[in-house]
mmCIF file of the N, C-alpha and C atoms, coordinates in Angstrom:
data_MODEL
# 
_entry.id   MODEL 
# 
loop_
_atom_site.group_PDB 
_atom_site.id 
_atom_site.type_symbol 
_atom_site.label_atom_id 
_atom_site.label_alt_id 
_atom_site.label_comp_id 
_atom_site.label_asym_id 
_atom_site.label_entity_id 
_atom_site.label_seq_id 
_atom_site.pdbx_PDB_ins_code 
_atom_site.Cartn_x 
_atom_site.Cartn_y 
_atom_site.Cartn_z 
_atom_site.occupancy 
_atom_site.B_iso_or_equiv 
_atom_site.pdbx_formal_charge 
_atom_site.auth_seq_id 
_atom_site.auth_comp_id 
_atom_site.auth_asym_id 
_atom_site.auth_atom_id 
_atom_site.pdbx_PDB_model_num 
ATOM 1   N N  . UNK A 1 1  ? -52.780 13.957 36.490 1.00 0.00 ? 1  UNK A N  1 
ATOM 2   C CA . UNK A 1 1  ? -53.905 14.047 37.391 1.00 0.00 ? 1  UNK A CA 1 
ATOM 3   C C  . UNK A 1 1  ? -54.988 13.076 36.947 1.00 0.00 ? 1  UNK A C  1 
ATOM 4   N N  . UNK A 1 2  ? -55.879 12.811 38.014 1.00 0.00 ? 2  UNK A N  1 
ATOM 5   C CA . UNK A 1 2  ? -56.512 12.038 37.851 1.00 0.00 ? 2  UNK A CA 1 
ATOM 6   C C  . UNK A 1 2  ? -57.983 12.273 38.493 1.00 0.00 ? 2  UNK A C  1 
ATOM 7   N N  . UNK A 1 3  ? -59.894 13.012 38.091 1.00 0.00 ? 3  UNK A N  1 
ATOM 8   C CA . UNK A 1 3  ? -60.347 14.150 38.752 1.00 0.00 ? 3  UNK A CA 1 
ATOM 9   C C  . UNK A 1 3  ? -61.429 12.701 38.685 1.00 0.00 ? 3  UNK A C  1 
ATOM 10  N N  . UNK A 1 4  ? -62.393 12.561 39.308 1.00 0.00 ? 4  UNK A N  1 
ATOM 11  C CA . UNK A 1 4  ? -63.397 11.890 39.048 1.00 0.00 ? 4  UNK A CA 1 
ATOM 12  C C  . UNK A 1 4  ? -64.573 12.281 39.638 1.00 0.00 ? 4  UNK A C  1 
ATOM 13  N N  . UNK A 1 5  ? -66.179 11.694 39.703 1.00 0.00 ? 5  UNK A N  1 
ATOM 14  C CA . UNK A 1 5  ? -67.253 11.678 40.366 1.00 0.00 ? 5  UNK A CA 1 
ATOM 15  C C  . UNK A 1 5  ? -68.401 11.313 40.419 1.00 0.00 ? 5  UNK A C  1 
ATOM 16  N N  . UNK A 1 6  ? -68.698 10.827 41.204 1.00 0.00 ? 6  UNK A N  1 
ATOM 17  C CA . UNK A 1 6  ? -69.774 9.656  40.939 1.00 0.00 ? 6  UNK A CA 1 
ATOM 18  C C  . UNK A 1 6  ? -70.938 9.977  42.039 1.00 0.00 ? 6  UNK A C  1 
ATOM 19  N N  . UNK A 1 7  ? -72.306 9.437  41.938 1.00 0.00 ? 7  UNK A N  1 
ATOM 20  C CA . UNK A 1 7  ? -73.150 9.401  42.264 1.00 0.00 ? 7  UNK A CA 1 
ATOM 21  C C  . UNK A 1 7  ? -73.618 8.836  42.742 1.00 0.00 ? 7  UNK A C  1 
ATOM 22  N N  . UNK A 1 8  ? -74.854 8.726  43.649 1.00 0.00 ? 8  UNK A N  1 
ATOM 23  C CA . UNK A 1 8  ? -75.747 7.723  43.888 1.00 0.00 ? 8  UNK A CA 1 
ATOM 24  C C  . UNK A 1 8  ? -77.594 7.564  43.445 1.00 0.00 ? 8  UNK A C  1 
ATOM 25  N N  . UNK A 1 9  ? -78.639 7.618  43.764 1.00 0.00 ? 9  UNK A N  1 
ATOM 26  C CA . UNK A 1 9  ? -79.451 6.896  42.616 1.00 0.00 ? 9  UNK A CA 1 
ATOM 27  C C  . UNK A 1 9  ? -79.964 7.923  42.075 1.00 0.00 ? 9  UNK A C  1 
ATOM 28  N N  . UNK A 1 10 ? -79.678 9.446  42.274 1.00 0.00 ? 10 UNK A N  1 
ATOM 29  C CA . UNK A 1 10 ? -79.708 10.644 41.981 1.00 0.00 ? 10 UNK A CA 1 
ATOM 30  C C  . UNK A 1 10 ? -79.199 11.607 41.001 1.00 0.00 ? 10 UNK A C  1 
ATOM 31  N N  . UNK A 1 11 ? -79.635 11.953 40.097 1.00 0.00 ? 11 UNK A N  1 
ATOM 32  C CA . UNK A 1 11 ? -78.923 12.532 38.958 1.00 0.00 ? 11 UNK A CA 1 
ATOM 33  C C  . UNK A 1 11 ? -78.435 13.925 39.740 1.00 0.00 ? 11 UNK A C  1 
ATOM 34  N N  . UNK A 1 12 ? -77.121 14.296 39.142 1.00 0.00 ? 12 UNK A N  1 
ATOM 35  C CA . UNK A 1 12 ? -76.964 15.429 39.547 1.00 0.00 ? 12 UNK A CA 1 
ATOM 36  C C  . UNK A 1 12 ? -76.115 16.248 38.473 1.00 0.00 ? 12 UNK A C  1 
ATOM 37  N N  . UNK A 1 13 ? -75.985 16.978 38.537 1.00 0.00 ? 13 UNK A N  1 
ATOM 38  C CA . UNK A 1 13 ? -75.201 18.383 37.387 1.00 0.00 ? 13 UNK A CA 1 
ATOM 39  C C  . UNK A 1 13 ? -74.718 19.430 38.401 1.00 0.00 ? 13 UNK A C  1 
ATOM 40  N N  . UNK A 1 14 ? -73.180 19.710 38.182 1.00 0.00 ? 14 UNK A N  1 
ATOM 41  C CA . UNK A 1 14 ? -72.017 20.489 38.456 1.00 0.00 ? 14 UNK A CA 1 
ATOM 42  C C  . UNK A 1 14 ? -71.242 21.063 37.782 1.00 0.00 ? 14 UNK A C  1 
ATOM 43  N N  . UNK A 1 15 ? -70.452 22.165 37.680 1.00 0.00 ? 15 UNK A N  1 
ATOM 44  C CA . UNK A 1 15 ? -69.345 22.694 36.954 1.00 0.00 ? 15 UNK A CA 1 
ATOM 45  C C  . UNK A 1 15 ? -68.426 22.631 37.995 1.00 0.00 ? 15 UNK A C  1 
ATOM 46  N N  . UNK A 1 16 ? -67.113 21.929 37.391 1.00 0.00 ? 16 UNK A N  1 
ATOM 47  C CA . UNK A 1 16 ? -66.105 22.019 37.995 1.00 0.00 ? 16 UNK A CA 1 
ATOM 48  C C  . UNK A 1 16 ? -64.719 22.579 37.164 1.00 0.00 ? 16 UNK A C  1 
ATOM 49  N N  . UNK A 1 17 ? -64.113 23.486 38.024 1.00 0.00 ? 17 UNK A N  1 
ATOM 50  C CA . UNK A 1 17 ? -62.790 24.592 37.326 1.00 0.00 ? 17 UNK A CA 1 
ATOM 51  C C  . UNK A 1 17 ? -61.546 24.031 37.604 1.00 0.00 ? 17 UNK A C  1 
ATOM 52  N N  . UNK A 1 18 ? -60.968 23.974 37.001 1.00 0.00 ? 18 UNK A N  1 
ATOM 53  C CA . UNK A 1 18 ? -58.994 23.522 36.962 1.00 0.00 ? 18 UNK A CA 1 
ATOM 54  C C  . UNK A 1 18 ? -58.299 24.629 37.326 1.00 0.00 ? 18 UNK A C  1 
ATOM 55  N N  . UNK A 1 19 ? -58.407 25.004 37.995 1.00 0.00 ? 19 UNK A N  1 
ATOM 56  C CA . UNK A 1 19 ? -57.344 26.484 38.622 1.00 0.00 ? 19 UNK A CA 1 
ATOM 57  C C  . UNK A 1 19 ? -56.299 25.593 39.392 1.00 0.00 ? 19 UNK A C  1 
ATOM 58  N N  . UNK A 1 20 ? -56.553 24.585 39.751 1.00 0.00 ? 20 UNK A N  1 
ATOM 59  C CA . UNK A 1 20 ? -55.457 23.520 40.279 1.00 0.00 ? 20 UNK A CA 1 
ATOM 60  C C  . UNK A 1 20 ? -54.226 23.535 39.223 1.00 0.00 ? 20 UNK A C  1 
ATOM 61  N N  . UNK A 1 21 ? -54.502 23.556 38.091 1.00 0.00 ? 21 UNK A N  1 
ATOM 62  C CA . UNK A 1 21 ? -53.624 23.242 37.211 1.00 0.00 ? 21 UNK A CA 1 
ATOM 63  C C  . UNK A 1 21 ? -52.331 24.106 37.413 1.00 0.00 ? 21 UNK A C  1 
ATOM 64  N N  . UNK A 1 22 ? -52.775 25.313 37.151 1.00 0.00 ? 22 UNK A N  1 
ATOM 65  C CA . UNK A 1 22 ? -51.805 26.408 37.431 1.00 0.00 ? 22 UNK A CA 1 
ATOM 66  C C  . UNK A 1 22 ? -51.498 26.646 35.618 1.00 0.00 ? 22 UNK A C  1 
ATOM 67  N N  . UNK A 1 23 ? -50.664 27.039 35.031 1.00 0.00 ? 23 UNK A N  1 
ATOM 68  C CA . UNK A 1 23 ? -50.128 27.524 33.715 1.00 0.00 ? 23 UNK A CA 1 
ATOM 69  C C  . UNK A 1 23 ? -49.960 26.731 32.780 1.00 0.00 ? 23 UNK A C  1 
ATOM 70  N N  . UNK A 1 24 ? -49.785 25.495 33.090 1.00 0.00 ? 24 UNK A N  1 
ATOM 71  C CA . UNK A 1 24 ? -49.482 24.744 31.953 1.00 0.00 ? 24 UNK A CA 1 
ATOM 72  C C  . UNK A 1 24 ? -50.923 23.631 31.345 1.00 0.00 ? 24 UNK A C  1 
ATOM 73  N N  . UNK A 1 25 ? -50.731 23.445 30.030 1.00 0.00 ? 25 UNK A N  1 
ATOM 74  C CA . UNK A 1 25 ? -51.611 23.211 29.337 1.00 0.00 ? 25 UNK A CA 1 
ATOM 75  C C  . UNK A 1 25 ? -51.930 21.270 29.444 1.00 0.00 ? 25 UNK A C  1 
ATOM 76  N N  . UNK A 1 26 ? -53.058 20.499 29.930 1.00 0.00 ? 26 UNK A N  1 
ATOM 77  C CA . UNK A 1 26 ? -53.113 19.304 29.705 1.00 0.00 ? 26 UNK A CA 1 
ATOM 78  C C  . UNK A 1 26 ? -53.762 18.807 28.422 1.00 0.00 ? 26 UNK A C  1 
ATOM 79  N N  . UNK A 1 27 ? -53.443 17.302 27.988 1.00 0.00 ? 27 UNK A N  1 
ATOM 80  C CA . UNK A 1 27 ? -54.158 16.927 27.964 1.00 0.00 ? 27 UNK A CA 1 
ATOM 81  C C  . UNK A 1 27 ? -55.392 16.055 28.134 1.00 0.00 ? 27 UNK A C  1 
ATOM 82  N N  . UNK A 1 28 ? -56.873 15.733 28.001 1.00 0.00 ? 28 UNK A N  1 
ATOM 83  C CA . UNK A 1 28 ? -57.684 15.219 28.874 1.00 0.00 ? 28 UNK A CA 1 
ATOM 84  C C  . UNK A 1 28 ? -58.099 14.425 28.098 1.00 0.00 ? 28 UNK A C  1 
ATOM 85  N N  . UNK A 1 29 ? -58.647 13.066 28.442 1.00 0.00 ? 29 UNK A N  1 
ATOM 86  C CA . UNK A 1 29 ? -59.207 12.088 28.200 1.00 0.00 ? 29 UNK A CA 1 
ATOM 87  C C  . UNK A 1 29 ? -60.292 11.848 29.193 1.00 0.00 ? 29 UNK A C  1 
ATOM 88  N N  . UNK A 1 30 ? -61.451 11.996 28.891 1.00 0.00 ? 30 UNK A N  1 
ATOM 89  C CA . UNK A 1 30 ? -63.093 12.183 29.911 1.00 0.00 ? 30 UNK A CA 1 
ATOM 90  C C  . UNK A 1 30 ? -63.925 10.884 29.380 1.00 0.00 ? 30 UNK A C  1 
ATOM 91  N N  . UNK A 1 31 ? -64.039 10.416 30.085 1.00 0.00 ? 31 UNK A N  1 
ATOM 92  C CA . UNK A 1 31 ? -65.441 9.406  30.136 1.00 0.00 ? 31 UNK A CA 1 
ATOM 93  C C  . UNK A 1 31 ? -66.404 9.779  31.199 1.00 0.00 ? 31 UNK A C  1 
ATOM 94  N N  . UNK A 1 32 ? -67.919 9.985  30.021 1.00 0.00 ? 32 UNK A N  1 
ATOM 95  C CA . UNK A 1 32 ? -68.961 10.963 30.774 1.00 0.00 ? 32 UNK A CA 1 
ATOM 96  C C  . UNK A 1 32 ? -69.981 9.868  30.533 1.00 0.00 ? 32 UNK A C  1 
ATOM 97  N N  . UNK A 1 33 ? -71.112 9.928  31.535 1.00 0.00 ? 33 UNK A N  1 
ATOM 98  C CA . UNK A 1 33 ? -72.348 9.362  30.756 1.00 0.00 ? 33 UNK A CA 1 
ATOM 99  C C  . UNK A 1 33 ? -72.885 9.345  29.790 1.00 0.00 ? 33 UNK A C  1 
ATOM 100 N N  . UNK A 1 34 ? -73.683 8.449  28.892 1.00 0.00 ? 34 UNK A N  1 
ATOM 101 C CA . UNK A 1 34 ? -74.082 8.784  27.818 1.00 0.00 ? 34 UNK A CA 1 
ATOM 102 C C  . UNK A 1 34 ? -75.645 9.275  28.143 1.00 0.00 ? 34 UNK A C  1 
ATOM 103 N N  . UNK A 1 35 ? -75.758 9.067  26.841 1.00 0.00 ? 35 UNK A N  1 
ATOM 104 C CA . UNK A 1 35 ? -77.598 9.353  26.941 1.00 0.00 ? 35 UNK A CA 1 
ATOM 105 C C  . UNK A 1 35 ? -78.615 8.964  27.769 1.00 0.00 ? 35 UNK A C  1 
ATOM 106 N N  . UNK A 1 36 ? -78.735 7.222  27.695 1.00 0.00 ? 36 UNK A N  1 
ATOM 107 C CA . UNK A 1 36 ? -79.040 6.159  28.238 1.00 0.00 ? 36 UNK A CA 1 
ATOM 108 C C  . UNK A 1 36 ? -78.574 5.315  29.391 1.00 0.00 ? 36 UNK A C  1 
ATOM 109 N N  . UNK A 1 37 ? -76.972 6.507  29.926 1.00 0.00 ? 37 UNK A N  1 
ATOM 110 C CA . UNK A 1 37 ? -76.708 5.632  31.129 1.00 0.00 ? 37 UNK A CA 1 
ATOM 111 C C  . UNK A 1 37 ? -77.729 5.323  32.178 1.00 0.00 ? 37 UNK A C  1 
ATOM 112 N N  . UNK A 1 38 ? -78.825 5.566  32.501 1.00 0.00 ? 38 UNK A N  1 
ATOM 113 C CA . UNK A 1 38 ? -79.807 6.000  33.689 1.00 0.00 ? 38 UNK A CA 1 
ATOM 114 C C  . UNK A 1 38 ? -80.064 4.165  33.327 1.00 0.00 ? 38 UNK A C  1 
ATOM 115 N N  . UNK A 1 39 ? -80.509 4.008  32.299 1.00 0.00 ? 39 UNK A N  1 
ATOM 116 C CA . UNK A 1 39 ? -81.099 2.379  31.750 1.00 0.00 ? 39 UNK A CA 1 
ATOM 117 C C  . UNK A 1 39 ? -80.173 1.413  31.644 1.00 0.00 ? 39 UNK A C  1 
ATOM 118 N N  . UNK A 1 40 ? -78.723 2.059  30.814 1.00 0.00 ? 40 UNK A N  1 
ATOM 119 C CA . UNK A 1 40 ? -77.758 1.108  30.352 1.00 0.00 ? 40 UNK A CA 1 
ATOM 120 C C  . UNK A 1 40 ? -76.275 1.441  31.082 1.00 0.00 ? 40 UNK A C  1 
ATOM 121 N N  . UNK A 1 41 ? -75.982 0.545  32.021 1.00 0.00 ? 41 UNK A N  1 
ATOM 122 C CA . UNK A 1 41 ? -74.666 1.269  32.587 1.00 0.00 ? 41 UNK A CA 1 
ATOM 123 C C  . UNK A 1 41 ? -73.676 1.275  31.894 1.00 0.00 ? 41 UNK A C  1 
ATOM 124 N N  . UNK A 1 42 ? -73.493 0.271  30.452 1.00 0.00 ? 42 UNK A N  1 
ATOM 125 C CA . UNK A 1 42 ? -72.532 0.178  29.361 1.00 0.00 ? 42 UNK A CA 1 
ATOM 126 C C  . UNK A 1 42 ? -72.490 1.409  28.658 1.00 0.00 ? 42 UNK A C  1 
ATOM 127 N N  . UNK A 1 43 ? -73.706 2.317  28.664 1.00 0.00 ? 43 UNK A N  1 
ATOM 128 C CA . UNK A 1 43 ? -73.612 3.898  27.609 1.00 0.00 ? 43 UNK A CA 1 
ATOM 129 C C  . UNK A 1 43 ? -72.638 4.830  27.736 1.00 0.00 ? 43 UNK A C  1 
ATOM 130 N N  . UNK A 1 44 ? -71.733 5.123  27.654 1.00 0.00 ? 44 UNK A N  1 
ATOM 131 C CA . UNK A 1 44 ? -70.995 6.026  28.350 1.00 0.00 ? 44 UNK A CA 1 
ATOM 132 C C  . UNK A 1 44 ? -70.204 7.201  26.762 1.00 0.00 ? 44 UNK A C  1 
ATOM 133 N N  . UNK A 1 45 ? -69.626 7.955  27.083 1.00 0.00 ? 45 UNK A N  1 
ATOM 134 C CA . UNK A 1 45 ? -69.177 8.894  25.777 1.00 0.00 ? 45 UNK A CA 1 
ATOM 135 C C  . UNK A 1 45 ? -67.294 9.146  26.274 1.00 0.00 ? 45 UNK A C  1 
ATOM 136 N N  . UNK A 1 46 ? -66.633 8.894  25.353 1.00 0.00 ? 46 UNK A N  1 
ATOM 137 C CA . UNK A 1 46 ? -65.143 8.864  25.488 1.00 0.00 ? 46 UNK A CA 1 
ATOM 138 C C  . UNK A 1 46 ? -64.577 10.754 24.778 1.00 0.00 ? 46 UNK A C  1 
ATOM 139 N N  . UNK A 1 47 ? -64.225 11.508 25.698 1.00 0.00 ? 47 UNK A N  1 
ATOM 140 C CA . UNK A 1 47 ? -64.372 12.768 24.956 1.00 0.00 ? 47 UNK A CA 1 
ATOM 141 C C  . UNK A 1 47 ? -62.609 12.840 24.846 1.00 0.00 ? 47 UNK A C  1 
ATOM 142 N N  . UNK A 1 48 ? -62.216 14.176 23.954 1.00 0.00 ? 48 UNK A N  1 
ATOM 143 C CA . UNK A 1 48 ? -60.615 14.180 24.249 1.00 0.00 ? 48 UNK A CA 1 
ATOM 144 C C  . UNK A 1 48 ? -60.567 15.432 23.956 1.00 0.00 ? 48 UNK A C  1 
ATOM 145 N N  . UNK A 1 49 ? -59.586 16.460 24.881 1.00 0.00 ? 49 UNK A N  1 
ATOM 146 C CA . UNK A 1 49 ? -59.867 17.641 24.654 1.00 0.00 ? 49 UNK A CA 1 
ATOM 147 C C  . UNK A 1 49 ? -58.223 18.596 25.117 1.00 0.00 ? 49 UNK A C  1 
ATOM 148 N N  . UNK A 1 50 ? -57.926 19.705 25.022 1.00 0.00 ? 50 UNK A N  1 
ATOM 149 C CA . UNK A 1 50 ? -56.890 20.201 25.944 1.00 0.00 ? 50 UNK A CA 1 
ATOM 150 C C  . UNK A 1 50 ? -57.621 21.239 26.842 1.00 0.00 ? 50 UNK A C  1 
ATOM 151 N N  . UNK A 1 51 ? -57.622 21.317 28.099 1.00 0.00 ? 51 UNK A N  1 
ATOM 152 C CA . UNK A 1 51 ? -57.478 22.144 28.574 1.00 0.00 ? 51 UNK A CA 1 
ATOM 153 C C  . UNK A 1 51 ? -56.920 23.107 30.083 1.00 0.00 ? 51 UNK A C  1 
ATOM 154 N N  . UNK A 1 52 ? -56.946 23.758 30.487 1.00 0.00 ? 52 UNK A N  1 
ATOM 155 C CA . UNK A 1 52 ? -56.138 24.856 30.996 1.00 0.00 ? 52 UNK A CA 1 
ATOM 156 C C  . UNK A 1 52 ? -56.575 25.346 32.700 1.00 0.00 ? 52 UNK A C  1 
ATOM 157 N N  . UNK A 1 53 ? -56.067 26.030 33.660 1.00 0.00 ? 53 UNK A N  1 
ATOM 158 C CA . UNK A 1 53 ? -56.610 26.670 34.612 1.00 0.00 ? 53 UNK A CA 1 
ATOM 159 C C  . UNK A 1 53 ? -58.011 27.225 34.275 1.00 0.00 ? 53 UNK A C  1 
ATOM 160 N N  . UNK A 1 54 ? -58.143 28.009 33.195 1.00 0.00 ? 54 UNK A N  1 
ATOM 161 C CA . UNK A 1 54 ? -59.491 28.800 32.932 1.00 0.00 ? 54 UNK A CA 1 
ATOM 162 C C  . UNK A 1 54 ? -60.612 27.504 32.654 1.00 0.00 ? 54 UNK A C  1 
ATOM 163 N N  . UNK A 1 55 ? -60.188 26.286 32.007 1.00 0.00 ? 55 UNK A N  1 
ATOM 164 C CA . UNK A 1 55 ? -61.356 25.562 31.996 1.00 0.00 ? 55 UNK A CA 1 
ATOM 165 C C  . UNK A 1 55 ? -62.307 25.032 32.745 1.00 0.00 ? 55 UNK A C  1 
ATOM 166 N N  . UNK A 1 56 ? -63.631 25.145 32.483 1.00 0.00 ? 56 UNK A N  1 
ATOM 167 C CA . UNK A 1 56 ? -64.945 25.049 33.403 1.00 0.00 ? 56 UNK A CA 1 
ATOM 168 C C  . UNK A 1 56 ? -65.459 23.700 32.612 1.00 0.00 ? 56 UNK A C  1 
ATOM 169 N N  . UNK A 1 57 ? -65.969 22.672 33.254 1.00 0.00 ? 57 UNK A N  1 
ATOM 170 C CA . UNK A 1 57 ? -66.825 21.353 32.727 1.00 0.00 ? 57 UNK A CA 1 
ATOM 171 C C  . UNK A 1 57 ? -67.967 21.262 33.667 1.00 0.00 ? 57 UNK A C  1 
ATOM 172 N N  . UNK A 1 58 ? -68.801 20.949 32.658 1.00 0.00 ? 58 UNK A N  1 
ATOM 173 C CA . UNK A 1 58 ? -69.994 20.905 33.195 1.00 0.00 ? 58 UNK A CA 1 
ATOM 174 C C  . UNK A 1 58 ? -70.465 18.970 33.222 1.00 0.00 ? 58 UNK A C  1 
ATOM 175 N N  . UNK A 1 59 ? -70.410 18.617 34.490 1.00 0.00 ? 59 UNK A N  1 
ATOM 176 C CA . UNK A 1 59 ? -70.731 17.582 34.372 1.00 0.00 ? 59 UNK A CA 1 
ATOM 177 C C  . UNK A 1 59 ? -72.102 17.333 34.684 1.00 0.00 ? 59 UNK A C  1 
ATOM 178 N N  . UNK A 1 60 ? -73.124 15.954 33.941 1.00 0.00 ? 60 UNK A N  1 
ATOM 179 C CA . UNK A 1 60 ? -73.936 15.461 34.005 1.00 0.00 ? 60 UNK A CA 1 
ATOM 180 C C  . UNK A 1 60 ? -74.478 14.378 34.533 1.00 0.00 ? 60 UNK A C  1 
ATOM 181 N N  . UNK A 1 61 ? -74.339 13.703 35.629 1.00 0.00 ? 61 UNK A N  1 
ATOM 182 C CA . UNK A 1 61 ? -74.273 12.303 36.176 1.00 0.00 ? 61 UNK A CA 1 
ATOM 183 C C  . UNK A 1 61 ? -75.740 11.837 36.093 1.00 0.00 ? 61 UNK A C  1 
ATOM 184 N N  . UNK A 1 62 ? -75.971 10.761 35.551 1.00 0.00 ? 62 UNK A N  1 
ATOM 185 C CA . UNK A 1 62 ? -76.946 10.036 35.293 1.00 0.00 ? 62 UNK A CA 1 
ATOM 186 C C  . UNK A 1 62 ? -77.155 9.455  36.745 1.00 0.00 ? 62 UNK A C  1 
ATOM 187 N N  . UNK A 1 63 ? -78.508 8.605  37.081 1.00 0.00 ? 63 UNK A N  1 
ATOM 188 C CA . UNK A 1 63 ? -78.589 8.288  38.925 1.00 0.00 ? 63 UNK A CA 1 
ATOM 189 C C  . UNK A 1 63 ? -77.784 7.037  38.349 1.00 0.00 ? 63 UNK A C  1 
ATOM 190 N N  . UNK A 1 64 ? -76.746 7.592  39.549 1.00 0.00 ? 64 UNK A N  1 
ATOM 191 C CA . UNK A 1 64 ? -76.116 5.675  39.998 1.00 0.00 ? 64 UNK A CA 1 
ATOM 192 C C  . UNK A 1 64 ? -74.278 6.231  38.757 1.00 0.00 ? 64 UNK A C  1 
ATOM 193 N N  . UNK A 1 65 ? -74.779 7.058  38.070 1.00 0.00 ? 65 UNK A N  1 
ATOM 194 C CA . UNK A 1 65 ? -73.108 7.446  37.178 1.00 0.00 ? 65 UNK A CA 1 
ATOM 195 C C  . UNK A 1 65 ? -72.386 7.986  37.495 1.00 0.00 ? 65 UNK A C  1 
ATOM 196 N N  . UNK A 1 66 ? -71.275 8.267  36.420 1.00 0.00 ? 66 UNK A N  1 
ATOM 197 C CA . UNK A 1 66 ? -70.131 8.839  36.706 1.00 0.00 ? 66 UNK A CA 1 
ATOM 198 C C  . UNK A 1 66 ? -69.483 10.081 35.983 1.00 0.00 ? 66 UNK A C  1 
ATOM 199 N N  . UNK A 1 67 ? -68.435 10.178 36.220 1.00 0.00 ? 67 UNK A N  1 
ATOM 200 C CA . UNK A 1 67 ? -67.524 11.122 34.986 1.00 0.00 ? 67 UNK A CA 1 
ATOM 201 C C  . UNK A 1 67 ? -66.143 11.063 35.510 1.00 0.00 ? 67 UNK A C  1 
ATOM 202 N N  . UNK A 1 68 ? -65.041 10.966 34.819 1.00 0.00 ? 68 UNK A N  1 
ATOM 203 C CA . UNK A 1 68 ? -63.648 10.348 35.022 1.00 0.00 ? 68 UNK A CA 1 
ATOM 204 C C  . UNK A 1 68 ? -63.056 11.114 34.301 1.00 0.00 ? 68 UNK A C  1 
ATOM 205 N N  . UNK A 1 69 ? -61.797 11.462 34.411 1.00 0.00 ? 69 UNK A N  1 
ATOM 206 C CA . UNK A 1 69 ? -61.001 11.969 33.471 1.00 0.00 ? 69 UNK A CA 1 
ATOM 207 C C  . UNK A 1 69 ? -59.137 12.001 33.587 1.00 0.00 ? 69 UNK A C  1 
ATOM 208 N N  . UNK A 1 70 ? -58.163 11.396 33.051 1.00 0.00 ? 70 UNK A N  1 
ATOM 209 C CA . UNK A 1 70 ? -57.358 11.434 32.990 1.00 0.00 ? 70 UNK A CA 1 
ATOM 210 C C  . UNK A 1 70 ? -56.244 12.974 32.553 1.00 0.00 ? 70 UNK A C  1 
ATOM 211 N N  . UNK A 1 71 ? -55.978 13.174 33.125 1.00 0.00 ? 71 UNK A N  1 
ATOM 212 C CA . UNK A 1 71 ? -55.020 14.557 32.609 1.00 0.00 ? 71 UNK A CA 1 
ATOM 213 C C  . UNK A 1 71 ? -53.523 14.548 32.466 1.00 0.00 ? 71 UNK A C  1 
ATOM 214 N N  . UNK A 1 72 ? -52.975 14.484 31.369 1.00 0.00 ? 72 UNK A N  1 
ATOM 215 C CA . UNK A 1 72 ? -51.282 14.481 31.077 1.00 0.00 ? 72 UNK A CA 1 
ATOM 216 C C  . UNK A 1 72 ? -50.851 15.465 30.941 1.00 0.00 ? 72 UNK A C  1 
ATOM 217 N N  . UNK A 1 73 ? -50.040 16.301 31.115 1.00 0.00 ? 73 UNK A N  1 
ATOM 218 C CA . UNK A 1 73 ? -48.828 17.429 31.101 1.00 0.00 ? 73 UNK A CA 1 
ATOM 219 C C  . UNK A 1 73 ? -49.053 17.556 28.861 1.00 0.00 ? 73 UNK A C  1 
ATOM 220 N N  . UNK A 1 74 ? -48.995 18.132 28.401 1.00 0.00 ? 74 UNK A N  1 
ATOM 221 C CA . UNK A 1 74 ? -48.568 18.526 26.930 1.00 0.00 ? 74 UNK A CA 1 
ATOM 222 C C  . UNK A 1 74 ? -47.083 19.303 26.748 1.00 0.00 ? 74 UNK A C  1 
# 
């Protein structure tokens, strides 16, 4: 899978749930805004994590950012 979301010149904050997934366990590779994306569009944070149907992310979009994330089968 492949989940993404992006913005326009507006910061915004969401939680989004994987119940899509169904039972089996991924793993994720996330690129989120960083601190300074609002100033620097190069800032960004590379996260790596496993998780599941029950998982909740809370995303942060800087105005004008993003958040991406790759998901593989484990």
């Amino acid at each position: 899978w492949f989940v993404a979301a992006m913005t326009d010149g507006a910061p915004r904050t969401f939680e989004m749930e994987f119940t899509f997934l169904g039972d089996r366990t991924y793993h994720a590779e996330i690129f989120q805004d960083g601190r300074n994306a609002d100033r620097c569009a190069q800032d960004y944070n590379r996260v790596e994590r496993e998780i599941g149907c029950c998982y909740r992310v809370r995303m942060e979009l800087a105005p004008g950012g993003g958040w991406a994330a790759r998901l593989q089968p484990e």
